[in-house]
C-alpha positions as MATLAB code, in Angstrom:
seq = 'XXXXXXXXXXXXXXXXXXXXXXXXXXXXXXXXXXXXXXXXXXXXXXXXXXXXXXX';
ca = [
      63.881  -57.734  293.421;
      64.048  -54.471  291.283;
      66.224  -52.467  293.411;
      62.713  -50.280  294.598;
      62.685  -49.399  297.688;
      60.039  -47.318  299.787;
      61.033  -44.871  302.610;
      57.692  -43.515  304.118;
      59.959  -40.536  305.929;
      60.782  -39.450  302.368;
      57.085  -39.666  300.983;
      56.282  -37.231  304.022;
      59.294  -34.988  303.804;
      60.698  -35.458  307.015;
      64.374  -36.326  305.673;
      64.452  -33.244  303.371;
      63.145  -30.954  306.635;
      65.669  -32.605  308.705;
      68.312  -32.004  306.438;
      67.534  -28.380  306.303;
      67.475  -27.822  310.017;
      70.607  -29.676  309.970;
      72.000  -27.259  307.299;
      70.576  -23.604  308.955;
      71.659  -24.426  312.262;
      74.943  -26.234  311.785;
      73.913  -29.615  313.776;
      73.158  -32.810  312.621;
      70.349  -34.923  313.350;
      71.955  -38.278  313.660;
      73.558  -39.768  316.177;
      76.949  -40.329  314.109;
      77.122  -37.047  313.129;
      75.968  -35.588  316.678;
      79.066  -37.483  317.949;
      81.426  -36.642  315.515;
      80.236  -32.656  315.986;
      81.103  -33.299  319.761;
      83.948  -34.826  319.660;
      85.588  -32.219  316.813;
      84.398  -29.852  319.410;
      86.419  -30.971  322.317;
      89.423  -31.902  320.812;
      89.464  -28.449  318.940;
      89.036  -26.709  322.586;
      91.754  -28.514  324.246;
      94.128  -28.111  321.224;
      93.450  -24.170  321.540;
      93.881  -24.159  325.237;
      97.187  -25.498  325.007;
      98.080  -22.936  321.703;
      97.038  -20.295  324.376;
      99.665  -21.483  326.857;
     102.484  -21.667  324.659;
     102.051  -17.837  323.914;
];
């Protein structure tokens, strides 16, 4: 009605301390992000094995 909304994993902190995990360690915590991480991953190894052969 008023745009308030309530988010019981904010009132407890659990997004902010999954957000900083996800910051120190460089991994995300959702499963978007977990696939784009892997799939930046694999396409960045196959690009540099093929850089490799070309030398």
């Amino acid at each position: 009605m008023f745009g308030i909304s309530f988010s019981l994993k904010r009132m407890l902190g659990i997004s902010g301390l999954k957000t900083k995990i996800s910051r120190k360690t460089g991994v995300p915590m959702t499963k978007g992000g977990v696939e784009r991480k892997v799939g930046r991953t694999v396409i960045d190894s196959l690009l540099e094995t093929k850089k490799k052969k070309r030398r």
